[in-house]
N, CA, C and O atoms as a CHARMM CRD file, in Angstrom:
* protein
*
  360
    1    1 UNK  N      0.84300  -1.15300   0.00000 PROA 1      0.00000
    2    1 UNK  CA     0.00000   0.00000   0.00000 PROA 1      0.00000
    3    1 UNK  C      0.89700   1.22600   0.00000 PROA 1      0.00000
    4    1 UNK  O      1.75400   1.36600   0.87300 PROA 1      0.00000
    5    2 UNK  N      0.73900   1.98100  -0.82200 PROA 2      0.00000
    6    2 UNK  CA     1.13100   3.68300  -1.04100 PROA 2      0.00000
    7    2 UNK  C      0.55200   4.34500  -0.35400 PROA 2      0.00000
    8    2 UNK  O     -0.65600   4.14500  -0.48400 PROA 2      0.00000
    9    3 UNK  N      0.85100   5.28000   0.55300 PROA 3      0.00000
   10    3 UNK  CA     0.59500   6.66400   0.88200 PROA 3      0.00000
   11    3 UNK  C      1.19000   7.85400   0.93700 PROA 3      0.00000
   12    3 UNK  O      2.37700   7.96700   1.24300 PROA 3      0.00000
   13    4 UNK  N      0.49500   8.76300   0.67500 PROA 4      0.00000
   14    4 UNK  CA     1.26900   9.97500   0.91900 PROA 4      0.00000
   15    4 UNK  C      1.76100  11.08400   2.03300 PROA 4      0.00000
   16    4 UNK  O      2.13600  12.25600   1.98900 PROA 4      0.00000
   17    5 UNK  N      1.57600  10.16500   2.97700 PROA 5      0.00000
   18    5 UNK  CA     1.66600  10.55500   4.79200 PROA 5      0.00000
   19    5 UNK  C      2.43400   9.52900   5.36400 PROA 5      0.00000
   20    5 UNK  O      2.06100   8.43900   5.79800 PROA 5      0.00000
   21    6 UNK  N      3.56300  10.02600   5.30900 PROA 6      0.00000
   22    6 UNK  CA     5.09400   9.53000   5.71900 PROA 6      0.00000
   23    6 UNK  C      4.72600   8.81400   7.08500 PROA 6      0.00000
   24    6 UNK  O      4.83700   7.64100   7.44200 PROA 6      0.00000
   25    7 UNK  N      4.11900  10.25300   7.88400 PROA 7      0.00000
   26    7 UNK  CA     3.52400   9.73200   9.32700 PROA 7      0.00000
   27    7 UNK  C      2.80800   8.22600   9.59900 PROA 7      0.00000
   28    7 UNK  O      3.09000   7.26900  10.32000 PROA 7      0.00000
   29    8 UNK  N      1.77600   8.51600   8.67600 PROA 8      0.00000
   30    8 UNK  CA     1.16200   7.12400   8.58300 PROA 8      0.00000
   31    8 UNK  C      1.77600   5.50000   8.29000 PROA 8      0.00000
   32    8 UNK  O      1.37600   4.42700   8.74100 PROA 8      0.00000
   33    9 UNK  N      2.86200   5.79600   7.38400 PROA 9      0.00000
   34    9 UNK  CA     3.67600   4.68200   7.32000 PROA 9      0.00000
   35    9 UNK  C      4.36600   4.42100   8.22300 PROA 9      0.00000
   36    9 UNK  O      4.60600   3.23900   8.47000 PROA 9      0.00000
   37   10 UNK  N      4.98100   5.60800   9.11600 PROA 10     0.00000
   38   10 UNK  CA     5.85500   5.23600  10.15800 PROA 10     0.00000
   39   10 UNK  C      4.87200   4.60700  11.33200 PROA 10     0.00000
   40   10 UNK  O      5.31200   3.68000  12.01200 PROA 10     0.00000
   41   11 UNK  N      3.75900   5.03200  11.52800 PROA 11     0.00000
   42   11 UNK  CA     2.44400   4.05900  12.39100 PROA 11     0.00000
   43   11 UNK  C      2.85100   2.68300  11.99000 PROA 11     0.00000
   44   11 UNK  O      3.32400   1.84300  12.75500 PROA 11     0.00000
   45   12 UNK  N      2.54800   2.48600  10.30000 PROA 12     0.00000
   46   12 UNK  CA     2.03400   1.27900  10.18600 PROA 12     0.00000
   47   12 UNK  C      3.40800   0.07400  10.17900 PROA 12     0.00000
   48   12 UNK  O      3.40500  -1.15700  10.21800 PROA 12     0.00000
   49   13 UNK  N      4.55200   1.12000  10.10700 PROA 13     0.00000
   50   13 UNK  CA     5.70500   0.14700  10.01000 PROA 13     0.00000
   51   13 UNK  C      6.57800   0.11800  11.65200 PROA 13     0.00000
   52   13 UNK  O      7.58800  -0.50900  11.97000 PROA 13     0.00000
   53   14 UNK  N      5.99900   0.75000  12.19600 PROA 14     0.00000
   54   14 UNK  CA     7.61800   0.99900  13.53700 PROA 14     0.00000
   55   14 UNK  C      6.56000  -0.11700  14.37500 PROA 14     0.00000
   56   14 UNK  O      5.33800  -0.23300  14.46900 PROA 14     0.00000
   57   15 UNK  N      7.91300  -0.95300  14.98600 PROA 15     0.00000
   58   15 UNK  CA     6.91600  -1.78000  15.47800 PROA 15     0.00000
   59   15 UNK  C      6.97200  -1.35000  17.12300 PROA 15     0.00000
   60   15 UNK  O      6.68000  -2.14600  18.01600 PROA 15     0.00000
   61   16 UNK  N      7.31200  -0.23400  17.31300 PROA 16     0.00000
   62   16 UNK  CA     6.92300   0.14700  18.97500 PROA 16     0.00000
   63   16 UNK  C      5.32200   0.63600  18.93800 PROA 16     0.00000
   64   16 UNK  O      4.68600   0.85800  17.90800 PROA 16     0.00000
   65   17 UNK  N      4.91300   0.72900  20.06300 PROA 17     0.00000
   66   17 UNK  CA     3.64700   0.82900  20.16900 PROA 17     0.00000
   67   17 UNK  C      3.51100   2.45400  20.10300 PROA 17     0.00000
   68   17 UNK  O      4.13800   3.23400  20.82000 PROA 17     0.00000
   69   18 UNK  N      2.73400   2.74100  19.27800 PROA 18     0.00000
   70   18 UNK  CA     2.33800   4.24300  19.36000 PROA 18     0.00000
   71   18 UNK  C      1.26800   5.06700  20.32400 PROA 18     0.00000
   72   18 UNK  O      0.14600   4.56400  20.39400 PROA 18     0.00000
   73   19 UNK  N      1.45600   6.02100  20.91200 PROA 19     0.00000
   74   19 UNK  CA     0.06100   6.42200  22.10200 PROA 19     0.00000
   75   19 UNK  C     -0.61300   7.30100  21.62200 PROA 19     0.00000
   76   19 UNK  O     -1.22800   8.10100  22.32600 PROA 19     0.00000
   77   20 UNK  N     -0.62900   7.32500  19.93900 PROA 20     0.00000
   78   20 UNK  CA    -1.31800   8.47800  19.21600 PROA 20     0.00000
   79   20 UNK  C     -2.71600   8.21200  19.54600 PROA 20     0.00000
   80   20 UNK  O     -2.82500   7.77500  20.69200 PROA 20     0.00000
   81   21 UNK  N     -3.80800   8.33200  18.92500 PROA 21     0.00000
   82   21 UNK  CA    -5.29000   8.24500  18.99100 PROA 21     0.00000
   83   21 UNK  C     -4.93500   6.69000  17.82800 PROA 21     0.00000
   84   21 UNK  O     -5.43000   5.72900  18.41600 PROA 21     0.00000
   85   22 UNK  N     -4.47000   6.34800  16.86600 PROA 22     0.00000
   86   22 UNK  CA    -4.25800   6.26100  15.81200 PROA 22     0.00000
   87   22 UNK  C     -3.31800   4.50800  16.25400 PROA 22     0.00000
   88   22 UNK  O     -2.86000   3.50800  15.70100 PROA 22     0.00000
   89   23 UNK  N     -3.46000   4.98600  17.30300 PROA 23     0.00000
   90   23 UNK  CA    -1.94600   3.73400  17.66800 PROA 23     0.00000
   91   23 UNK  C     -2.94200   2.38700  17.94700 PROA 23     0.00000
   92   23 UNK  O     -2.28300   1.38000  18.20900 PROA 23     0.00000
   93   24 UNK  N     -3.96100   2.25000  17.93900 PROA 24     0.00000
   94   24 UNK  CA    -4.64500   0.96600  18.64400 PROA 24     0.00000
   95   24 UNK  C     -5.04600   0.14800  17.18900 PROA 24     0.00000
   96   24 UNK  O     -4.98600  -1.06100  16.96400 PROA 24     0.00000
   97   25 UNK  N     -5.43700   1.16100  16.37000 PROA 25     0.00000
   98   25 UNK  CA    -5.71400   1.19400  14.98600 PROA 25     0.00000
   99   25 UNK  C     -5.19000   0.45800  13.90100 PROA 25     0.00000
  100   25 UNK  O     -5.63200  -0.28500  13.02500 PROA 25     0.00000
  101   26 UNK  N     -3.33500   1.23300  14.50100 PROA 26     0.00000
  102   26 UNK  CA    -2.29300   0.92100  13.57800 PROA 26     0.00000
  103   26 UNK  C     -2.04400  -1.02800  13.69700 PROA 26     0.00000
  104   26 UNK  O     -1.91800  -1.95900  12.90200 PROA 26     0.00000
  105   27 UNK  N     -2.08100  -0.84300  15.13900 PROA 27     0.00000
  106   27 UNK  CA    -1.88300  -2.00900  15.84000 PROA 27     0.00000
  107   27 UNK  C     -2.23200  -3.00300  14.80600 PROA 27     0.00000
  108   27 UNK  O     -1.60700  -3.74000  14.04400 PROA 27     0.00000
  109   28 UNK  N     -3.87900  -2.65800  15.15800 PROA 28     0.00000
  110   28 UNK  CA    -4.85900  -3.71400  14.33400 PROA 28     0.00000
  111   28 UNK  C     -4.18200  -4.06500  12.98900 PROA 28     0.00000
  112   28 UNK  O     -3.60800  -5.11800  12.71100 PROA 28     0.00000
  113   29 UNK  N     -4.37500  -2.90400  12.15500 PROA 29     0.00000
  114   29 UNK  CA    -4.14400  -3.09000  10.95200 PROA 29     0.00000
  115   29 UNK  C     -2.59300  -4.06600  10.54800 PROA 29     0.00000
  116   29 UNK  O     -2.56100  -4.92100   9.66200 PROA 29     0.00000
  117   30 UNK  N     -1.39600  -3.67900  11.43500 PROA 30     0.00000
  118   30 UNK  CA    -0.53200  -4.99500  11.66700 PROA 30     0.00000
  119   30 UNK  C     -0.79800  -6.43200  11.45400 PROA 30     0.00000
  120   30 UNK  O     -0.46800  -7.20500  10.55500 PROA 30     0.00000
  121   31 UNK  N     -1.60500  -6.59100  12.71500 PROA 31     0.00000
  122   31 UNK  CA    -2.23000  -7.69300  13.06200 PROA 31     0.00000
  123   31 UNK  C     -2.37700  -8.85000  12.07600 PROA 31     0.00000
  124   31 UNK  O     -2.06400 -10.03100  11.93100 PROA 31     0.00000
  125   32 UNK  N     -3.22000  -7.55400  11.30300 PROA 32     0.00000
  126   32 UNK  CA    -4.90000  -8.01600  10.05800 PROA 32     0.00000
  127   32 UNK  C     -3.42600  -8.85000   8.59200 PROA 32     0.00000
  128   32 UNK  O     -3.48200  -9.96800   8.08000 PROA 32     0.00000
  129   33 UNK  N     -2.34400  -7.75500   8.36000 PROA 33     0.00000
  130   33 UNK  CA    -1.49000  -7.80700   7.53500 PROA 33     0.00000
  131   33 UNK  C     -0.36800  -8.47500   7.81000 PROA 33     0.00000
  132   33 UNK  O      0.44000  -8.68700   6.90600 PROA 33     0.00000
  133   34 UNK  N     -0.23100  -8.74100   8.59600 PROA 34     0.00000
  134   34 UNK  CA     1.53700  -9.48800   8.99400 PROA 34     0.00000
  135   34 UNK  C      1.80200 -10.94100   8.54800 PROA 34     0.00000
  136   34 UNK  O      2.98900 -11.26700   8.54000 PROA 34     0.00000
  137   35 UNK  N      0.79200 -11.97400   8.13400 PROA 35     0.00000
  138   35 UNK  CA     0.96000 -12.74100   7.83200 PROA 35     0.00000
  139   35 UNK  C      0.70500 -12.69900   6.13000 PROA 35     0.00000
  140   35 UNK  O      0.86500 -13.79500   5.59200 PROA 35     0.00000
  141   36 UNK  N      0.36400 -11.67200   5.30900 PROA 36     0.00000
  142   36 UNK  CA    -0.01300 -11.53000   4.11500 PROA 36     0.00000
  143   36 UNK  C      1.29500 -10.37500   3.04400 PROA 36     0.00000
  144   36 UNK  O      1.46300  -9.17400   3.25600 PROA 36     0.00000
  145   37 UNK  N      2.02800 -11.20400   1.95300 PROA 37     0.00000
  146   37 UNK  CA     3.09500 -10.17300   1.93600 PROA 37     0.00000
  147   37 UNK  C      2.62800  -9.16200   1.09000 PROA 37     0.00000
  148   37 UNK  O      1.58700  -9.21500   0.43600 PROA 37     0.00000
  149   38 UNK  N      3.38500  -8.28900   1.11900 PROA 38     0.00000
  150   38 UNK  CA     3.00300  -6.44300   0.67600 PROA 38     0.00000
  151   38 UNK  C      4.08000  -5.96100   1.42700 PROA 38     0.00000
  152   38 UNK  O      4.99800  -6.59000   1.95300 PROA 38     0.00000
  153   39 UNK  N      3.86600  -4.86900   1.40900 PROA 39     0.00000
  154   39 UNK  CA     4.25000  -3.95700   2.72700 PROA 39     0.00000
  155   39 UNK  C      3.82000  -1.94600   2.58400 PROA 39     0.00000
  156   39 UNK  O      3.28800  -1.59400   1.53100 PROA 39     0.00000
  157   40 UNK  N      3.96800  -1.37900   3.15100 PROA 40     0.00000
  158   40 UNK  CA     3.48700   0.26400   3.26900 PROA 40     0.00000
  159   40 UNK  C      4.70400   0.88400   3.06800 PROA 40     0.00000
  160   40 UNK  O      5.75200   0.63000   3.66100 PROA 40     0.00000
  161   41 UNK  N      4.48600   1.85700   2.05000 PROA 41     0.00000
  162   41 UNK  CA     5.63800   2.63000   1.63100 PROA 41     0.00000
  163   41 UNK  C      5.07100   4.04000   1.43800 PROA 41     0.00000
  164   41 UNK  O      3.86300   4.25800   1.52900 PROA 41     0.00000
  165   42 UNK  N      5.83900   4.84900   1.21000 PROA 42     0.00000
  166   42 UNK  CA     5.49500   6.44200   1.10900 PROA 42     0.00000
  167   42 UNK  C      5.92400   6.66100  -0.31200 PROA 42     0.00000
  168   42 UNK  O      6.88100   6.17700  -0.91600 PROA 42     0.00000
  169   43 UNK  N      4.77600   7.70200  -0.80400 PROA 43     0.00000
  170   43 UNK  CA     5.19000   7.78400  -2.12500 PROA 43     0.00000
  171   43 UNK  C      4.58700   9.82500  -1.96300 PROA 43     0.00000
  172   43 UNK  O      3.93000  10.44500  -1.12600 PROA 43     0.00000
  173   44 UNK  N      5.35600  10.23800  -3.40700 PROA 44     0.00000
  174   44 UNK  CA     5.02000  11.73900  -2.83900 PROA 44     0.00000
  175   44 UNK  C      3.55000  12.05700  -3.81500 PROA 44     0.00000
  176   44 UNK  O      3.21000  11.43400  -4.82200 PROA 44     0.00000
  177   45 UNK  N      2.98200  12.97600  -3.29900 PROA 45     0.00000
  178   45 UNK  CA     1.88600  13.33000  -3.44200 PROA 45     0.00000
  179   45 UNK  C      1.63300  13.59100  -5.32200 PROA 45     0.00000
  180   45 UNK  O      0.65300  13.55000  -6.06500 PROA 45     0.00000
  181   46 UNK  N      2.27400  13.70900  -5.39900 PROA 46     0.00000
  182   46 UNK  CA     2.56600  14.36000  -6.54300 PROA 46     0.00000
  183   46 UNK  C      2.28900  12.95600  -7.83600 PROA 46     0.00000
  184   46 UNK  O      1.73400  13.18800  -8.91000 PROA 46     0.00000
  185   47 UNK  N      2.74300  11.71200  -7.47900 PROA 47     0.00000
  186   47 UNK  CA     3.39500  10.41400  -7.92900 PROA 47     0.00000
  187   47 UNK  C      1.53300   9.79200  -6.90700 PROA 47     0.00000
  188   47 UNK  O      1.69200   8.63500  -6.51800 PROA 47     0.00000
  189   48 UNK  N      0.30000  10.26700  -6.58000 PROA 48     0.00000
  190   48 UNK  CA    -0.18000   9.76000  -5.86100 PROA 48     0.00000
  191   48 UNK  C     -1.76200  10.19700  -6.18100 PROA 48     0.00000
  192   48 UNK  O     -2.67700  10.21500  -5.35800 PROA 48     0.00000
  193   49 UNK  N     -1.84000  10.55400  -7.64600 PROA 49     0.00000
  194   49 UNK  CA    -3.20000  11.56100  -7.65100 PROA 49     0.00000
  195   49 UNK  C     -4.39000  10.48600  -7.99400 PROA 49     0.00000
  196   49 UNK  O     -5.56400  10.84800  -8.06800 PROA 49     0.00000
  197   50 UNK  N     -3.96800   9.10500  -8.19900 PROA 50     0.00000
  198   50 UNK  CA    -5.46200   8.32900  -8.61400 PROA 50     0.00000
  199   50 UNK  C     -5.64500   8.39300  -7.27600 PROA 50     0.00000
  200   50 UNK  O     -6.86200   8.32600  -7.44800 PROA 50     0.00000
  201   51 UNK  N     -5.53900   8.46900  -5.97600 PROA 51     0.00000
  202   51 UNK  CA    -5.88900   7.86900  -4.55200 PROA 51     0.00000
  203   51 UNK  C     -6.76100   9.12800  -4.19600 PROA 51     0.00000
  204   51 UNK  O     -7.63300   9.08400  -3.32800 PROA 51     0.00000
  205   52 UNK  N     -6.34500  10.71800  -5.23000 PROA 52     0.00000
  206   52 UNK  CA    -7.40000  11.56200  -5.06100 PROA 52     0.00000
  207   52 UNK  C     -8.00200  12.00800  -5.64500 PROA 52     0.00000
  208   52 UNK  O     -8.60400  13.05400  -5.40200 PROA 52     0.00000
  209   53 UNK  N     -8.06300  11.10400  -7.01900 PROA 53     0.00000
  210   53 UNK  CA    -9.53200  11.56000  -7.48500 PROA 53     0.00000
  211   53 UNK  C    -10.59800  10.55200  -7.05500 PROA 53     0.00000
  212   53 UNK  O    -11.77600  10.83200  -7.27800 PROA 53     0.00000
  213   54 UNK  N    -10.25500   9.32000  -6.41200 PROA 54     0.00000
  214   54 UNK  CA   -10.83200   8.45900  -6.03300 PROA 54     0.00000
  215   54 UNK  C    -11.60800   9.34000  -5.00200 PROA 54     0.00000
  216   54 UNK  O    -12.67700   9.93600  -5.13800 PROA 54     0.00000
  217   55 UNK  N    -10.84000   9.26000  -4.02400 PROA 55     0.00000
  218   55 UNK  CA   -11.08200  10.50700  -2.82000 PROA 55     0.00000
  219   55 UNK  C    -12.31400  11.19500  -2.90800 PROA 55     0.00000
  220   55 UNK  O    -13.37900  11.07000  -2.30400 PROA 55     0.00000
  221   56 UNK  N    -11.75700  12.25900  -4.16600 PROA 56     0.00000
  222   56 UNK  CA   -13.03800  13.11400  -4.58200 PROA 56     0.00000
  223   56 UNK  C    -14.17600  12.59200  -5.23900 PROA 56     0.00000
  224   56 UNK  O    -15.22700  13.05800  -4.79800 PROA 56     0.00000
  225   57 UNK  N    -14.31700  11.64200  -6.30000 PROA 57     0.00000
  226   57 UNK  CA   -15.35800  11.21200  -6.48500 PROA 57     0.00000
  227   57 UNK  C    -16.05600  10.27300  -5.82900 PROA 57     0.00000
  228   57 UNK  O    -17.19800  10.03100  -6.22200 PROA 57     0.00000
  229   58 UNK  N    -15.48700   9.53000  -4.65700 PROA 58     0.00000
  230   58 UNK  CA   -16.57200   9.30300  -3.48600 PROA 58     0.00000
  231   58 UNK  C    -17.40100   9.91300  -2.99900 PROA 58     0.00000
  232   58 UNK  O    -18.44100   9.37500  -2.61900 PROA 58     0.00000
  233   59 UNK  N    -17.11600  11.49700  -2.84900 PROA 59     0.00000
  234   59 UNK  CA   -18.20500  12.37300  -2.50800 PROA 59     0.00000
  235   59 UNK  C    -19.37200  12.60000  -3.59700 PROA 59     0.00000
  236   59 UNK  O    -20.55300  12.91100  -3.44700 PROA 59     0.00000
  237   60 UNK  N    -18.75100  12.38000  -4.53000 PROA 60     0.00000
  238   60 UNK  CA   -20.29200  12.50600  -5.12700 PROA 60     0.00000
  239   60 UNK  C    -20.91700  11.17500  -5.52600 PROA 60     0.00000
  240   60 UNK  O    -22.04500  11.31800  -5.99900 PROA 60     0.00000
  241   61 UNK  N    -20.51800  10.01900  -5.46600 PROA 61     0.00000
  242   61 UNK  CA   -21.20200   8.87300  -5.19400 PROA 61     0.00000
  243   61 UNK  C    -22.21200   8.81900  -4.52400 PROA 61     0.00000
  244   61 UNK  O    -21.88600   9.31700  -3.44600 PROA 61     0.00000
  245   62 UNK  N    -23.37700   8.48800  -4.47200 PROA 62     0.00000
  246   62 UNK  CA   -24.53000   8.14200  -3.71200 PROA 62     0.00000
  247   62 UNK  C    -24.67400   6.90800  -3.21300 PROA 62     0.00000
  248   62 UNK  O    -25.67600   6.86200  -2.49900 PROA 62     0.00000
  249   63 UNK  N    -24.03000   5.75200  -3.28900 PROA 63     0.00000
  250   63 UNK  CA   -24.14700   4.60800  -3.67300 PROA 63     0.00000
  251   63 UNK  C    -22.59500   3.90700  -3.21200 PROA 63     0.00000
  252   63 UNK  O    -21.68900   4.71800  -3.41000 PROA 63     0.00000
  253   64 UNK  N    -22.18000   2.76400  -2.72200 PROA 64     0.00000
  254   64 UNK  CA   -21.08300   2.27400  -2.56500 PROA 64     0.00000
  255   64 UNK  C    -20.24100   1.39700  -3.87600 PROA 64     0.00000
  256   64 UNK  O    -19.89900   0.26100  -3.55100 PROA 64     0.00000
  257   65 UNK  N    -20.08700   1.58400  -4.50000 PROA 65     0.00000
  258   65 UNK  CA   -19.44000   0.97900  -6.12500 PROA 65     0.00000
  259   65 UNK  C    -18.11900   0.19500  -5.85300 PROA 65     0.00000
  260   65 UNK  O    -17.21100   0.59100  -5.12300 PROA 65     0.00000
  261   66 UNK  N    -18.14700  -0.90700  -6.51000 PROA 66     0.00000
  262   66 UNK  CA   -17.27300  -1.54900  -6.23900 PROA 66     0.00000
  263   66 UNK  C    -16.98100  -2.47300  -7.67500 PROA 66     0.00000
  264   66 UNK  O    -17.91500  -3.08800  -8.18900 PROA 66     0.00000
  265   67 UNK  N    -15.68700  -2.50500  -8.22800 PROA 67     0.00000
  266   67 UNK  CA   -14.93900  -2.88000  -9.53500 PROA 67     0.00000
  267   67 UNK  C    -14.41700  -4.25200  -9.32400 PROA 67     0.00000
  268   67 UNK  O    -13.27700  -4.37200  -8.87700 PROA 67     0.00000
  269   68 UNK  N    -15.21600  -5.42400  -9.63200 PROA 68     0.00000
  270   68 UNK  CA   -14.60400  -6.54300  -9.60900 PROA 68     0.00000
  271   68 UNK  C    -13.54500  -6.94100 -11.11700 PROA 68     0.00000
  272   68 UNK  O    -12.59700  -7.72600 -11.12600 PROA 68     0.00000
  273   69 UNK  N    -13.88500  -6.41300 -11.88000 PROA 69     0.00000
  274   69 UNK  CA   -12.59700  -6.32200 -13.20600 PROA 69     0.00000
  275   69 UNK  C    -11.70700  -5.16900 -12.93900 PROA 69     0.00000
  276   69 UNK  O    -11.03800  -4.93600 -11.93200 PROA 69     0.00000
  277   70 UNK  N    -11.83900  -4.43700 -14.12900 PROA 70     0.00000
  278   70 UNK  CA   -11.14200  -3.51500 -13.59500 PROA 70     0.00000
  279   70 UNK  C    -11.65900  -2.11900 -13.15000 PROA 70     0.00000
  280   70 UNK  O    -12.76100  -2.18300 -12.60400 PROA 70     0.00000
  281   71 UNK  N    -11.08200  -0.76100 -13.26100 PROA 71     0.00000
  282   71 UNK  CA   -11.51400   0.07600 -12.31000 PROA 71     0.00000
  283   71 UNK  C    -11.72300   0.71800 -14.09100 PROA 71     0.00000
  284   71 UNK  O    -11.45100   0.28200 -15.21000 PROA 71     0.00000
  285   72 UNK  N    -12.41100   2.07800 -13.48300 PROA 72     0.00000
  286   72 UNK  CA   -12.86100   2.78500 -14.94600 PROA 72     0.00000
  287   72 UNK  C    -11.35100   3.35600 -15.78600 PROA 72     0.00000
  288   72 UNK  O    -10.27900   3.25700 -15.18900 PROA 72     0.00000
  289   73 UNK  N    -11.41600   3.99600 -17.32500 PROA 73     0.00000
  290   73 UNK  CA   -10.44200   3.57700 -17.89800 PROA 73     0.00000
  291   73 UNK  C    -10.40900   5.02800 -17.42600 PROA 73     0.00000
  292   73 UNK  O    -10.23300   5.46100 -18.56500 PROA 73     0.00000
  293   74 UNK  N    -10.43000   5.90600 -16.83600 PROA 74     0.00000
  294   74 UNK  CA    -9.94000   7.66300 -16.31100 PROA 74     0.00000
  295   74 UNK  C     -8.59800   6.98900 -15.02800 PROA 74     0.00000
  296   74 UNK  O     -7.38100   7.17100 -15.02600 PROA 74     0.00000
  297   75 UNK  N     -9.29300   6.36600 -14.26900 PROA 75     0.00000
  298   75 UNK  CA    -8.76200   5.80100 -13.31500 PROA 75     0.00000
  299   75 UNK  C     -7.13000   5.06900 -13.61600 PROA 75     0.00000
  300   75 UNK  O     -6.00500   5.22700 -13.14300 PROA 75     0.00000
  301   76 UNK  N     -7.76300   4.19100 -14.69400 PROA 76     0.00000
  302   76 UNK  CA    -6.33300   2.94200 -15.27400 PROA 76     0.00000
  303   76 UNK  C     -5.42200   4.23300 -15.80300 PROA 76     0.00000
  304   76 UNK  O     -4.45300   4.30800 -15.04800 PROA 76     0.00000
  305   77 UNK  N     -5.38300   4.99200 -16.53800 PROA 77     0.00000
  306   77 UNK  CA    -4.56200   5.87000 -17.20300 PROA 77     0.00000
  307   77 UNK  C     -3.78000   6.99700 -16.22400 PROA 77     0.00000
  308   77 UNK  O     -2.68100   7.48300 -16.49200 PROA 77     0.00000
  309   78 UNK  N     -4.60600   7.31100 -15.00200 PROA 78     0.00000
  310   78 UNK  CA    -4.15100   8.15100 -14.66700 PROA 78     0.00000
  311   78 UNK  C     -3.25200   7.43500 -13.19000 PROA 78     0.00000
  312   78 UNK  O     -2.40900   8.01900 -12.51000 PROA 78     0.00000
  313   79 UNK  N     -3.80400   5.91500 -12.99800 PROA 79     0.00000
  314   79 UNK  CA    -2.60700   4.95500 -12.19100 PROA 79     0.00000
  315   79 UNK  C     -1.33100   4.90900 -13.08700 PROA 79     0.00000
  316   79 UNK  O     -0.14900   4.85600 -12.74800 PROA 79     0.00000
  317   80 UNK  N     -1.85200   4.94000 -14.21700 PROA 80     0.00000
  318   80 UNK  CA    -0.04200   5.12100 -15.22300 PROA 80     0.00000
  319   80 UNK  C      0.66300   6.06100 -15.29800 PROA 80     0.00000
  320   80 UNK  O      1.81000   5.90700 -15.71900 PROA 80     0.00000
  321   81 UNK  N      0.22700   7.23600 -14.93800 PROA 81     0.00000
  322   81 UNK  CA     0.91500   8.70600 -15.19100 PROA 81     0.00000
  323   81 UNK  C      1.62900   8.47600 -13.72500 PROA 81     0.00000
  324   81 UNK  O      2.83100   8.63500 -13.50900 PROA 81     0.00000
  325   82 UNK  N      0.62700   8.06200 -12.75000 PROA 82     0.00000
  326   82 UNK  CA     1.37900   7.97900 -11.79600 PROA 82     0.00000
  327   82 UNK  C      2.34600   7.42400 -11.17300 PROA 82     0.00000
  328   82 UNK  O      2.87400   7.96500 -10.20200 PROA 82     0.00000
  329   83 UNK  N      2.80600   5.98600 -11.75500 PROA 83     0.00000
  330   83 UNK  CA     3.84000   5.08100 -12.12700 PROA 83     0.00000
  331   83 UNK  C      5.11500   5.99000 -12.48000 PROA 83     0.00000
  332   83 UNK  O      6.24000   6.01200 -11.98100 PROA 83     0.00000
  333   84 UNK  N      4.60500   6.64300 -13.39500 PROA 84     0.00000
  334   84 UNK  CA     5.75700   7.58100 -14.37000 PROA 84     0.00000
  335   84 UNK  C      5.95800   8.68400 -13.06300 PROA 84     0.00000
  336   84 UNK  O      7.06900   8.77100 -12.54000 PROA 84     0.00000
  337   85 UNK  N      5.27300   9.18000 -12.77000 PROA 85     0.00000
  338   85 UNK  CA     5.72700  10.25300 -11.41600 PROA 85     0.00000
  339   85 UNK  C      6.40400   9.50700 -10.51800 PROA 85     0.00000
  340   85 UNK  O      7.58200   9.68200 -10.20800 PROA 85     0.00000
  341   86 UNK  N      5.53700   8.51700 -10.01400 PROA 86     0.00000
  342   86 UNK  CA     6.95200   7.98000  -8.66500 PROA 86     0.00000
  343   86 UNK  C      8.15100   7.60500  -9.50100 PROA 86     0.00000
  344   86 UNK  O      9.09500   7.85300  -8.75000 PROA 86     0.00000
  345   87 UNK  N      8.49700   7.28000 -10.30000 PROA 87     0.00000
  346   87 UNK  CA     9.76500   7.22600 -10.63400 PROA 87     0.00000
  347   87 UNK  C     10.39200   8.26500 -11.57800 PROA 87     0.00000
  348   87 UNK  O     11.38800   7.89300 -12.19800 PROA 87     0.00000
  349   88 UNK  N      9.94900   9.50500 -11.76900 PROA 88     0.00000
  350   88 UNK  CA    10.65400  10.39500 -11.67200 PROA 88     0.00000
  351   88 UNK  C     10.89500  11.39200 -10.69100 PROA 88     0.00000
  352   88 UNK  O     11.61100  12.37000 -10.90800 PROA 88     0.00000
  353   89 UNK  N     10.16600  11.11200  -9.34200 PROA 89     0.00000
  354   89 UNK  CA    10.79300  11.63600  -8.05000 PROA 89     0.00000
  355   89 UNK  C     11.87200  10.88600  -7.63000 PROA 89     0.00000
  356   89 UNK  O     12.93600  11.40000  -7.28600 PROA 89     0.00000
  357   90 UNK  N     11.59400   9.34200  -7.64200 PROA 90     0.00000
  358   90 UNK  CA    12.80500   8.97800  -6.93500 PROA 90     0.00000
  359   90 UNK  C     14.10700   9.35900  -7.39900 PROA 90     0.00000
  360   90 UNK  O     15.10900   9.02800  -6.76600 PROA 90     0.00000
């Protein structure tokens, strides 16, 4: 999983216990993931814009939608631009 809140990765990766509001949470989400591989990385905002147009067009959703193929083709194209951004930040 990508995010663009450094903070948040350092939750989801430091394995001391955190006393944020956020820390019981993080915990969980450990928990839920530790036996499944992936892992949480930070990516810059910039290299991160399908996660906000997603974002934004939830709000105007009425309805909970969910993509068992694939996701719409605005979406697929603009996960590719963003490919091309994280690796021209790094």
């Amino acid at each position: 999983m990508a995010t663009d809140c450094l903070q948040l990765v350092r939750l989801l990766t430091e394995q001391s216990y955190s006393r944020s509001e956020l820390g019981v949470v993080c915990r969980n989400i450990r928990r839920l993931v530790e036996d499944r591989r992936g892992s949480f990385s930070h990516t810059y905002k910039e290299a991160n814009e399908a996660a906000h147009i997603m974002a934004h067009a939830r709000t105007r959703w009425d309805e909970r939608i969910v993509w068992l193929d694939r996701p719409p083709i605005y979406l697929v194209d603009r996960i590719k631009l963003d490919d091309v951004a994280a690796n021209s930040v790094q």
